[in-house]
C-alpha positions as CSV (number, residue, x, y, z in Angstrom):
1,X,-64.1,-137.3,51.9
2,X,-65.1,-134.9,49.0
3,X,-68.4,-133.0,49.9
4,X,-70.3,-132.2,47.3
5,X,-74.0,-130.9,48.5
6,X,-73.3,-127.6,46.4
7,X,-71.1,-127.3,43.6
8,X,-69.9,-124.5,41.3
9,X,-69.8,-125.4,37.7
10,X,-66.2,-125.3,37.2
11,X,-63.0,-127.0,36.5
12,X,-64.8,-130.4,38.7
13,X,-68.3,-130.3,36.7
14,X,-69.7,-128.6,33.7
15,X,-72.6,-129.1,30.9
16,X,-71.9,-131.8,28.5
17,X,-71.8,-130.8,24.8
18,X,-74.2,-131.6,22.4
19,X,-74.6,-131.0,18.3
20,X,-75.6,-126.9,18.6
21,X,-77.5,-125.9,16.0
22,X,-77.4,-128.9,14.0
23,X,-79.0,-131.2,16.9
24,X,-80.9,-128.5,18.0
25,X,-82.9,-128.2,14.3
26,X,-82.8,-132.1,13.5
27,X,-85.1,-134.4,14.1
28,X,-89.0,-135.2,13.4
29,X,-91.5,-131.8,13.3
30,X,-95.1,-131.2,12.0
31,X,-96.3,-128.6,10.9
32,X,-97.0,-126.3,14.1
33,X,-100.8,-126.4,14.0
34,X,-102.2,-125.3,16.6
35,X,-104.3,-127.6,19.2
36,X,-105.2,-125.8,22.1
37,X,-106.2,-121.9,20.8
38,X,-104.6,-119.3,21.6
39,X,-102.4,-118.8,24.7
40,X,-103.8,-117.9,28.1
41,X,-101.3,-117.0,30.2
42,X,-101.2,-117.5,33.7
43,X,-101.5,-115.3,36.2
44,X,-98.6,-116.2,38.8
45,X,-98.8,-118.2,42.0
46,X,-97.5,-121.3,42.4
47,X,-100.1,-123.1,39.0
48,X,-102.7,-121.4,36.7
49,X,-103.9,-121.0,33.2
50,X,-101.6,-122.3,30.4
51,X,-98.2,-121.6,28.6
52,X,-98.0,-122.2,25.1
53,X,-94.7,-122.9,23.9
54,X,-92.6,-123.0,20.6
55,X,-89.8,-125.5,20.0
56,X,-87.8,-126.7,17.0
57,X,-87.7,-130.2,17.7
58,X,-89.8,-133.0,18.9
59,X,-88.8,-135.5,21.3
60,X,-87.3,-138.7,19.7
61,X,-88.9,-140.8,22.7
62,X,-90.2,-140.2,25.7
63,X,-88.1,-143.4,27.1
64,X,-85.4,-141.7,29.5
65,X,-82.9,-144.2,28.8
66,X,-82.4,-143.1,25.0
67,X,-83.8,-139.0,25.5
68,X,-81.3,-136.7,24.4
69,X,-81.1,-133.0,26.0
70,X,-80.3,-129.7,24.5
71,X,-83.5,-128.7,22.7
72,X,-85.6,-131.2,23.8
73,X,-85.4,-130.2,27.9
74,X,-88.9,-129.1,27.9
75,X,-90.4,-132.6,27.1
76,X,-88.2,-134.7,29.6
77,X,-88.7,-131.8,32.5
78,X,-92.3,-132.1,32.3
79,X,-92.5,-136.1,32.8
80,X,-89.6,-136.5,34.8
81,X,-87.2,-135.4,37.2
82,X,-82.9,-135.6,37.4
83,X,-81.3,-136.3,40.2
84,X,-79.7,-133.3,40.2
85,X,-80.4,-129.8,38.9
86,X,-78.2,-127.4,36.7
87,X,-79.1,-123.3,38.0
88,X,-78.7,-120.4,36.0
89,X,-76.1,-119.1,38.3
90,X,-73.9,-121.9,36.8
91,X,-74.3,-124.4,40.2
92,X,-75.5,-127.6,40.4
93,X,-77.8,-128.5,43.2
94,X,-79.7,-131.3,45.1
95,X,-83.4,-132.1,43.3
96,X,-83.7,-135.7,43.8
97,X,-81.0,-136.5,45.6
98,X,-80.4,-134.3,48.4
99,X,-76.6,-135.1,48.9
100,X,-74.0,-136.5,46.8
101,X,-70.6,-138.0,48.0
102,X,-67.4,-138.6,46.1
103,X,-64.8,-140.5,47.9
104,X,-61.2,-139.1,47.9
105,X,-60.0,-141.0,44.9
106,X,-63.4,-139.9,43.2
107,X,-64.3,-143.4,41.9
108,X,-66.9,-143.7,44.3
109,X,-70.2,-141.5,44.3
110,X,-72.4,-141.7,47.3
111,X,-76.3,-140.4,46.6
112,X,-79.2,-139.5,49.0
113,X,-82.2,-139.3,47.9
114,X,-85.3,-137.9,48.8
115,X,-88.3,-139.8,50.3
116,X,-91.6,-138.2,50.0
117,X,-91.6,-138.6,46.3
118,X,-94.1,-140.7,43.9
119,X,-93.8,-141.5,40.1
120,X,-97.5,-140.8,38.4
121,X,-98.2,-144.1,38.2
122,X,-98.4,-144.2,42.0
123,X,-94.8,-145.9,42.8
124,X,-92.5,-144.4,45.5
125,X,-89.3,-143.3,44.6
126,X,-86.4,-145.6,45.9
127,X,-82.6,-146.3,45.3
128,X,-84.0,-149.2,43.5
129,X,-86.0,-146.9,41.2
130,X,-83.0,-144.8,40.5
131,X,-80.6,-147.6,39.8
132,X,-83.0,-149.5,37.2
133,X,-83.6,-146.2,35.8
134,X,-79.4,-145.1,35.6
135,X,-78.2,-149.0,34.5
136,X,-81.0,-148.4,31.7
137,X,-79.3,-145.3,30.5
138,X,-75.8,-147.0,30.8
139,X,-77.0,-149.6,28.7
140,X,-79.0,-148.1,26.3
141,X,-78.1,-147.1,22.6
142,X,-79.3,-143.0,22.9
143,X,-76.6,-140.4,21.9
144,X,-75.8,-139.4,25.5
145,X,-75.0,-143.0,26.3
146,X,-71.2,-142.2,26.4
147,X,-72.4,-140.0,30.0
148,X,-71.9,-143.4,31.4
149,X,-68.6,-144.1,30.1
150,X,-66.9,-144.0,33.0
151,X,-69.0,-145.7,35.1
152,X,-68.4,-149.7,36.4
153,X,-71.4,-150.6,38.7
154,X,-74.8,-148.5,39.5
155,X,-76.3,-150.4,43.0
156,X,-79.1,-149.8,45.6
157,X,-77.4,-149.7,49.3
158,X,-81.3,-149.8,51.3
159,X,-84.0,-147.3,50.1
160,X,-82.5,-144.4,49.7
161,X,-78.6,-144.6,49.0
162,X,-77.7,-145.2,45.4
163,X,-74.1,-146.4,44.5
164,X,-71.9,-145.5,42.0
165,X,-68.3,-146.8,41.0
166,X,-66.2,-145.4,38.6
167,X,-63.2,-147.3,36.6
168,X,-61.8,-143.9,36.5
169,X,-62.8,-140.2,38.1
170,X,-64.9,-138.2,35.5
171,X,-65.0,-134.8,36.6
172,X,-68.1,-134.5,34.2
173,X,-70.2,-137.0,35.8
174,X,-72.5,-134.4,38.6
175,X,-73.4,-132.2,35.3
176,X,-74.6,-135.6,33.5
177,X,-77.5,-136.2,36.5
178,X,-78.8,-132.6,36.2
179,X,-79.6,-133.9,32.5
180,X,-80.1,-137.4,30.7
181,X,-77.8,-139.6,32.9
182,X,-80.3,-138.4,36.2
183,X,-83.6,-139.3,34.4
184,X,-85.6,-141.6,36.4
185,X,-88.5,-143.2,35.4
186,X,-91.4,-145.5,37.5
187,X,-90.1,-149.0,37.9
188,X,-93.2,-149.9,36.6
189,X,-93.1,-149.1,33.5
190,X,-89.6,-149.3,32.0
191,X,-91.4,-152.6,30.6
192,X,-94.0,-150.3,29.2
193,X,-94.9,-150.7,25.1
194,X,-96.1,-147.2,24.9
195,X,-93.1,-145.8,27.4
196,X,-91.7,-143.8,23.8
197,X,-95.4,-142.0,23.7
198,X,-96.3,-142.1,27.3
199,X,-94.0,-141.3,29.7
200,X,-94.1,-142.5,33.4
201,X,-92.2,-139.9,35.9
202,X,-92.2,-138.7,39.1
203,X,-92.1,-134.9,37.2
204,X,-94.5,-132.2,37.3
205,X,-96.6,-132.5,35.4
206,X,-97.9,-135.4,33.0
207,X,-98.4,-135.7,29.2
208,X,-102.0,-135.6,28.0
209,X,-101.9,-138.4,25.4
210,X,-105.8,-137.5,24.0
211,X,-104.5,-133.9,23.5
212,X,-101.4,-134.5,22.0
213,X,-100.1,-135.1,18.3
214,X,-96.5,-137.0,18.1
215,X,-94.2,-134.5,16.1
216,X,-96.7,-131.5,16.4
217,X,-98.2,-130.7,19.9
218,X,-97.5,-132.1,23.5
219,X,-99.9,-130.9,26.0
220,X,-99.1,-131.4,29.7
221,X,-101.2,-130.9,32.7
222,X,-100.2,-130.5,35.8
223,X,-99.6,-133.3,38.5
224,X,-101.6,-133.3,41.8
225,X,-99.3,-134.3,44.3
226,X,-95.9,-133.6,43.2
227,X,-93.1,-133.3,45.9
228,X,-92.0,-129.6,44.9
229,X,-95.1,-127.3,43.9
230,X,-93.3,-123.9,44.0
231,X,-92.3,-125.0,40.2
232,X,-95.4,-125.6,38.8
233,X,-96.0,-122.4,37.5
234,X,-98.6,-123.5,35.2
235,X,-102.1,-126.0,35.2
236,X,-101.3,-126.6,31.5
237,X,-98.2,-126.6,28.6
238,X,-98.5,-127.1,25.4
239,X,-95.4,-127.6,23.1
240,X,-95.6,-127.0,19.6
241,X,-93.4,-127.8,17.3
242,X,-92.4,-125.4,14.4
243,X,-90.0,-127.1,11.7
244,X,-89.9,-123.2,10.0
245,X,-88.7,-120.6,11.4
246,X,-91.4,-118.3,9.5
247,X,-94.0,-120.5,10.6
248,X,-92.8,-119.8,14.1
249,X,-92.8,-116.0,13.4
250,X,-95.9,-115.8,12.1
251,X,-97.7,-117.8,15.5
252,X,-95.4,-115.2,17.8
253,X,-97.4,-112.1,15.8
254,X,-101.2,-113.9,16.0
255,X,-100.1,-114.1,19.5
256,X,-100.8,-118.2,19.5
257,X,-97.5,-118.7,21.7
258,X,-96.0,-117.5,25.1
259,X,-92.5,-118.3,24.3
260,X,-90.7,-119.1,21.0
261,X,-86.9,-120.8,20.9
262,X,-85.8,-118.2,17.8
263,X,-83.0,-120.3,15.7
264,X,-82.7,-117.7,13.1
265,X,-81.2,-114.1,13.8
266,X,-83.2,-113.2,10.7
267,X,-86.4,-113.6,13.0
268,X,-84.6,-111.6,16.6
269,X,-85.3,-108.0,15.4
270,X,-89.2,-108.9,13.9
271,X,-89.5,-111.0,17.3
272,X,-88.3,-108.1,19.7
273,X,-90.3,-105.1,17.5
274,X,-93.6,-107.3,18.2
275,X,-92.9,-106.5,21.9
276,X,-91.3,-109.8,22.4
277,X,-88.0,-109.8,25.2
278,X,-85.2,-111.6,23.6
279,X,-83.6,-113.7,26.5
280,X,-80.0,-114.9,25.3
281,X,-77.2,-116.9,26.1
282,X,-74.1,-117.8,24.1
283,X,-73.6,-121.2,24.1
284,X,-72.5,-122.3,20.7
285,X,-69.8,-121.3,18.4
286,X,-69.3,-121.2,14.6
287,X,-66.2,-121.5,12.9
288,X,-63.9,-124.5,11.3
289,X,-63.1,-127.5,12.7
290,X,-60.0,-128.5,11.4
291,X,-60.4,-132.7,11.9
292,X,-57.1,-134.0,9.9
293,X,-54.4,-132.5,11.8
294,X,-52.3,-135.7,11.3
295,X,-52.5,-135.2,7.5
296,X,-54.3,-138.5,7.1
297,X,-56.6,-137.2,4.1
298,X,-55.2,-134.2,3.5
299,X,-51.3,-133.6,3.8
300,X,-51.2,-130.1,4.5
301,X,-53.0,-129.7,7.8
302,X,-50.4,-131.7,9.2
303,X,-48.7,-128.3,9.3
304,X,-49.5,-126.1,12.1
305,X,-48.3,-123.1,9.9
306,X,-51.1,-124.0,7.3
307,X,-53.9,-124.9,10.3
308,X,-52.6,-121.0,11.3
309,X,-53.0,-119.4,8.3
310,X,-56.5,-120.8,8.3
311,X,-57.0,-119.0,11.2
312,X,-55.4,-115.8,9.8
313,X,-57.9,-115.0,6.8
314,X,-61.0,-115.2,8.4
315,X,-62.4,-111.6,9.3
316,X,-64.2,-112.9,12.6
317,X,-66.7,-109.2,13.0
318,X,-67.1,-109.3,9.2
319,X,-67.9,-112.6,9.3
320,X,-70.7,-112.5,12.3
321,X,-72.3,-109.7,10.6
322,X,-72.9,-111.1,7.3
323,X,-74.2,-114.8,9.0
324,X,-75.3,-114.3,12.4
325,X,-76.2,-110.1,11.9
326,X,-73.9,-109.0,14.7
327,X,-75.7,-111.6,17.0
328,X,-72.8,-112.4,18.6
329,X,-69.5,-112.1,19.6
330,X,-66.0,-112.9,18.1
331,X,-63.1,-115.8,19.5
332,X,-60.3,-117.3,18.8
333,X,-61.3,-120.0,21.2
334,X,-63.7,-123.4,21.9
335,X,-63.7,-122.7,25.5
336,X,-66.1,-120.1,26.7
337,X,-65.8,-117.4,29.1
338,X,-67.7,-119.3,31.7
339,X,-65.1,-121.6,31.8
340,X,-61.5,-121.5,34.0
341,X,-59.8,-122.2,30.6
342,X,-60.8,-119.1,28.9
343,X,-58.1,-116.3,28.5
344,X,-59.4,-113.3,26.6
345,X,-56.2,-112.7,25.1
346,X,-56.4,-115.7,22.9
347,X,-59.2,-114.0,21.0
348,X,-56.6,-111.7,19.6
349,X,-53.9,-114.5,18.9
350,X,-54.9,-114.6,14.8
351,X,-56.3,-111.1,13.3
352,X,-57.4,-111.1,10.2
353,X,-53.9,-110.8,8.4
354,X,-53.9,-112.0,4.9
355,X,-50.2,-111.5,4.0
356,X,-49.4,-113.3,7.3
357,X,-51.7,-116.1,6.2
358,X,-50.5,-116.1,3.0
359,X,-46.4,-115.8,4.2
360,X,-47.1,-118.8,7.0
361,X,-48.6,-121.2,3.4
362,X,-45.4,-120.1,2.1
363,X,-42.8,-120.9,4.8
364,X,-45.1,-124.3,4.8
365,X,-44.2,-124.6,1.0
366,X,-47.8,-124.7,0.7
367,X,-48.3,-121.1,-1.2
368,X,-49.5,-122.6,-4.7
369,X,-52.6,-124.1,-2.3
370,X,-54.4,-126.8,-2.3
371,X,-57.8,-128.3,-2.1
372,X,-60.1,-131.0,-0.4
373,X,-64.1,-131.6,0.3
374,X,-66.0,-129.5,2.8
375,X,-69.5,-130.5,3.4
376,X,-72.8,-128.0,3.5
377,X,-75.7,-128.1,5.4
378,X,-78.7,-126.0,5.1
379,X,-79.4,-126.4,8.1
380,X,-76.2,-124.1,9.3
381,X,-77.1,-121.7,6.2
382,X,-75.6,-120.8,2.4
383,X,-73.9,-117.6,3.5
384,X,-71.3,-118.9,5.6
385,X,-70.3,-121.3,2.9
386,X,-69.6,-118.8,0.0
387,X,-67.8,-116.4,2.3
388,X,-65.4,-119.9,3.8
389,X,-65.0,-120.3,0.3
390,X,-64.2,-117.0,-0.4
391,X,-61.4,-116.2,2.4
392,X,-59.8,-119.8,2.1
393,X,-59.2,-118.8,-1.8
394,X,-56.8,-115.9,-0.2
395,X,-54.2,-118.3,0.3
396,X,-55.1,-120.7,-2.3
397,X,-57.1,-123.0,-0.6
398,X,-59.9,-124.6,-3.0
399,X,-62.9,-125.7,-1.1
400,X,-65.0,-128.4,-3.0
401,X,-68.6,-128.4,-1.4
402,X,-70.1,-131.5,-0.8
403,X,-73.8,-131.8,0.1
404,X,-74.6,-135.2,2.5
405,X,-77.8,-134.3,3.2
406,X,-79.4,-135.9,6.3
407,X,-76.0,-138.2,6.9
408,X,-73.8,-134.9,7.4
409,X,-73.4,-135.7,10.8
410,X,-72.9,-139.2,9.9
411,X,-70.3,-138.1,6.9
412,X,-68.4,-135.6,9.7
413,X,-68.0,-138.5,11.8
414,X,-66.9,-141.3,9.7
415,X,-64.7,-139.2,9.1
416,X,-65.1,-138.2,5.6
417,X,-63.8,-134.7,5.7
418,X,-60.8,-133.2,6.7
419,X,-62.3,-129.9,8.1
420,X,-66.2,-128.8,8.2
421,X,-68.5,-125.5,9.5
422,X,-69.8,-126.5,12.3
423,X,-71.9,-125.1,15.0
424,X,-70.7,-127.0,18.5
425,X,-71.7,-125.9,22.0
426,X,-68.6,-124.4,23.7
427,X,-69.2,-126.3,27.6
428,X,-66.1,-125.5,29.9
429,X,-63.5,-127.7,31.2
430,X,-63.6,-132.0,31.2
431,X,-66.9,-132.5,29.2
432,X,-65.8,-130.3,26.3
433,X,-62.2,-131.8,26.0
434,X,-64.2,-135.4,26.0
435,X,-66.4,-134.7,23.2
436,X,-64.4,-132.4,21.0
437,X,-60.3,-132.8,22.1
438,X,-59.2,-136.4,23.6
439,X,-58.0,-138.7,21.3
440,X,-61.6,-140.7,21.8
441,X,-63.4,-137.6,21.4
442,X,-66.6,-138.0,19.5
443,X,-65.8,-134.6,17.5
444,X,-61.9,-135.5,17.0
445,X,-63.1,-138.2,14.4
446,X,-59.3,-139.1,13.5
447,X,-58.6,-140.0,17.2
448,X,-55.8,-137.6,16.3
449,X,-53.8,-137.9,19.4
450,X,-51.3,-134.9,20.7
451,X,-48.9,-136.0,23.5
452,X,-48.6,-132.7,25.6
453,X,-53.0,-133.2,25.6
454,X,-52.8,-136.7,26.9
455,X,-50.8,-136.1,29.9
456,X,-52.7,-132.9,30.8
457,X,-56.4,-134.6,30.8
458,X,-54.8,-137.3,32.4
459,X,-53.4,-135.3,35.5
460,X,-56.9,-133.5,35.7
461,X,-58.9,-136.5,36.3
462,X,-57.1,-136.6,40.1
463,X,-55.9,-133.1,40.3
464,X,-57.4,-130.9,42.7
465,X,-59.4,-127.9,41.7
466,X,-56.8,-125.5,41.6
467,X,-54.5,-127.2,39.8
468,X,-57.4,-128.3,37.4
469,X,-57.7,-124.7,36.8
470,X,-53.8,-124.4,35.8
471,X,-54.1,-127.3,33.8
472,X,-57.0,-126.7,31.5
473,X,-55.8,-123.3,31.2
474,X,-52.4,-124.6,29.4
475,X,-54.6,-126.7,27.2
476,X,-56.7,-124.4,25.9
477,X,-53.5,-122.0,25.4
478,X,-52.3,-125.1,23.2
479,X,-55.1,-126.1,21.4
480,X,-55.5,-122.5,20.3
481,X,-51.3,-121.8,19.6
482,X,-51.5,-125.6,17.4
483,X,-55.1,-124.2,15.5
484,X,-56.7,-127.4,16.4
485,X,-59.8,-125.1,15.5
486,X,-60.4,-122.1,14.1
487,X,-63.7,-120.6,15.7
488,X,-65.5,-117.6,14.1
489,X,-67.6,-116.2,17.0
490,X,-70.1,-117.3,19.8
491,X,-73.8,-116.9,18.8
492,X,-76.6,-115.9,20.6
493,X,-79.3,-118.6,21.4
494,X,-82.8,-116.6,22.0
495,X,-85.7,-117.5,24.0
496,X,-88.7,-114.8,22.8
497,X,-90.9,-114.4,25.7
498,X,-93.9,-112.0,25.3
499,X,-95.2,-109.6,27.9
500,X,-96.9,-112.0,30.2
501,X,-93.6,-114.8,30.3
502,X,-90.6,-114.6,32.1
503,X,-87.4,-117.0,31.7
504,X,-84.3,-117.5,33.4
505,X,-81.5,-118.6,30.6
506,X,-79.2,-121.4,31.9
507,X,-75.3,-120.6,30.7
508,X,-74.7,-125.0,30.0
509,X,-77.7,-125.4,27.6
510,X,-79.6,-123.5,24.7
511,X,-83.5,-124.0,26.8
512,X,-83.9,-122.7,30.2
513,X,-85.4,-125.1,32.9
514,X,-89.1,-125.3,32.5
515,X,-89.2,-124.9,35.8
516,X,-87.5,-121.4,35.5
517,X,-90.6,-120.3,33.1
518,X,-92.9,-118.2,34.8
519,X,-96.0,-115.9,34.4
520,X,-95.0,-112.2,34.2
């Protein structure tokens, strides 16, 4: 048998990807006004006074089995709790399951779970609980549904083993409980008509339905009772949500928030000279994401030679400075350096060389150019577009900017574009390949299909950790040598605390745990 009580986020289990910045800044938002004062901070033990908090994004339902992570954390780790529990040493560990058990072929996961835990409705947590809450989620229609992909059959076995059979191993499928996959809400009220406004967990604290405003402020108290105290840092929370980033600013100075998610580097050095700590990570990259490498809309990115080239005129430090301000740091690579795939030499495998870009177009018989449709966001900036425009006209490319609007997502994935800008979290090992490099791939939208890719991800699935390890190291070495991609640079994702608010960042997602928010 497979033990796995403690796991290190590695080649076996890893943070799914999600949309980056794009996800991160969509969605419904008021504006920002204010409904509890100013912020009171608390001051430490294990509950007290209040944390005021500003996010981009509201949630799109408080209904587990549709919630989507990344930016929205906050919301769903109030209410509820996951199974299991992502650290910011990059480990997964027990939360409501205390054990978890794969069986040697890993089609078989075996979960205990704790017994001395209530939902706030008053029902007790039980493997029959978990698996209405987990068959919800594999049947529901949310944007992490394909977490359950994988899985065949979700069943109770007594009160407090939970089931789970695979049709095939996903390496992936431990991070999935520490986030939407492991949401489990009261029996009770999965039935509930007001479940998207008033969620029914067995989390920390609950949501204050009189004191909250859907799209503006959520205000949550905390829950008398709840099985693990030492993380309820706080009697109250209040979420704001700030659609503008200068509205956001401007709340940090008047000193109306604790803690402020900082999507623009424009606002880091204003944030940090108010006395604010910028907490980072570097979760997301930037750069190109060359879809059409069969030459299905466009011809010439059939050619690895031209896919290179691309790669070859973009000034990666130049270009970090002049979009991100230097908040950052350059690669050649989708894999990150938390991840067993990462090799830092393959940040220096295309220097910005225009006569080599411009002498691999010509040994393509592509040196007259060409051009096709890139779509623009403003989300994701104007900068960045003029300057791709720009260094793609070096070697005679002709970009043609198309604007979709609120379906560029929808556009990216349909696929209407050859190649986009993009802004992707960069997760190590299985979950990224799923979501941005097998054939089925959400973000390969051609299902372009390599043959040397298919056989490695399909050894992985059984392999054993160190030969995982060889293997998605030779992938990302390939992906990079055919310019499947061609990254800019890793940003930094910012948490602003001020002086009386401490957070932990996480490495696999751009909002720490709430529970890793803490008074000074």
């Amino acid at each position: 048998m497979i033990r796995r009580d403690f796991l290190r986020l590695g080649a076996a289990s890893f943070a799914v990807a999600a949309l980056g910045i794009t996800t991160a800044c969509s969605g419904d938002a008021g504006d920002g006004a204010t409904q509890s004062g100013g912020a009171t901070p608390s001051g430490g033990g294990t509950g007290g006074g209040e944390l005021v908090m500003g996010l981009i994004t509201a949630p799109m339902s408080f209904d587990p089995s549709i919630a989507e992570w990344g930016n929205r954390l906050p919301y769903y780790q109030a209410a509820y709790d996951t199974l299991l529990v992502a650290t910011p040493e990059a480990t997964i560990e027990p939360w409501l399951a205390t054990a978890f058990e794969y069986d040697e072929a890993q089609t078989t996961l075996t979960l205990t779970l704790r017994d001395d835990v209530t939902f706030s409705d008053g029902e007790k947590l039980n493997a029959e609980a978990v698996a209405i809450s987990m068959n919800r989620f594999k049947t529901g229609t949310g944007p992490d549904a394909g977490y359950m992909t994988n899985v065949d059959t979700i069943t109770a076995d007594g009160e407090s083993t939970v089931v789970v059979t695979f049709t095939a191993p996903d390496p992936a499928f431990l991070n999935y409980l520490t986030r939407t996959a492991g949401l489990v809400a009261s029996p009770a009220a999965v039935e509930n008509p007001d479940l998207a406004t008033n969620p029914v967990g067995s989390g920390p604290y609950t949501l204050d339905v009189a004191n909250t405003v859907t799209n503006t402020s959520y205000t949550f108290l905390k829950r008398d009772g709840y099985w693990n105290p030492d993380v309820q840092h706080y009697d109250r929370i209040v979420m704001r949500v700030f659609e503008d980033a200068t509205a956001m600013l401007n709340a940090l100075r008047a000193g109306e928030i604790n803690y402020a998610k900082l999507a623009s580097a424009e606002t880091f050095a204003e944030a940090e000279g108010a006395g604010w700590t910028l907490n980072k990570n570097e979760l997301d990259f930037q750069g190109l994401l060359l879809f059409d490498r069969g030459g299905v809309q466009t011809p010439e990115l059939a050619d690895v030679r031209v896919r290179q080239a691309i790669n070859h005129v973009f000034d990666r430090p130049a270009m970090l400075q002049a979009v991100a301000l230097g908040y950052g740091t350059v690669t050649a690579q989708v894999f990150p350096p938390t991840s067993d795939a990462y090799d830092e030499a393959l940040d220096e495998r295309y220097p910005f060389d225009v006569e080599k870009a411009r002498a691999l177009m010509k040994e393509a018989g592509y040196e007259a150019g060409f051009s096709m449709d890139m779509p623009s966001s403003p989300v994701l900036g104007s900068t960045v577009y003029a300057l791709i425009a720009q260094q793609l006209s070096e070697i005679n490319i002709t970009v043609n900017d198309v604007q979709p609007g609120q379906n560029f997502i929808a556009d990216l994935l349909a696929p209407k574009f050859s190649a986009a800008f993009m802004a992707l979290e960069q997760n190590p090992d299985w979950q990224l390949t799923q979501f941005m490099i097998a054939e089925n791939a959400v973000f390969n939208p051609f299902k372009y299909a390599d043959p040397k890719v298919a056989g490695i991800l399909d050894e992985y699935r059984t392999a054993d950790d160190a030969r995982r390890i060889e293997l998605i190291k030779e992938l990302n070495a390939h992906i990079v040598e055919e310019a499947w991609f061609a990254p800019f640079y890793r940003v930094n994702g910012v948490i602003a605390t001020d002086p009386q608010t401490t957070v932990e960042m996480l490495p696999t997602n751009t909002i720490p745990n709430l529970y890793d928010t803490k008074p000074a």
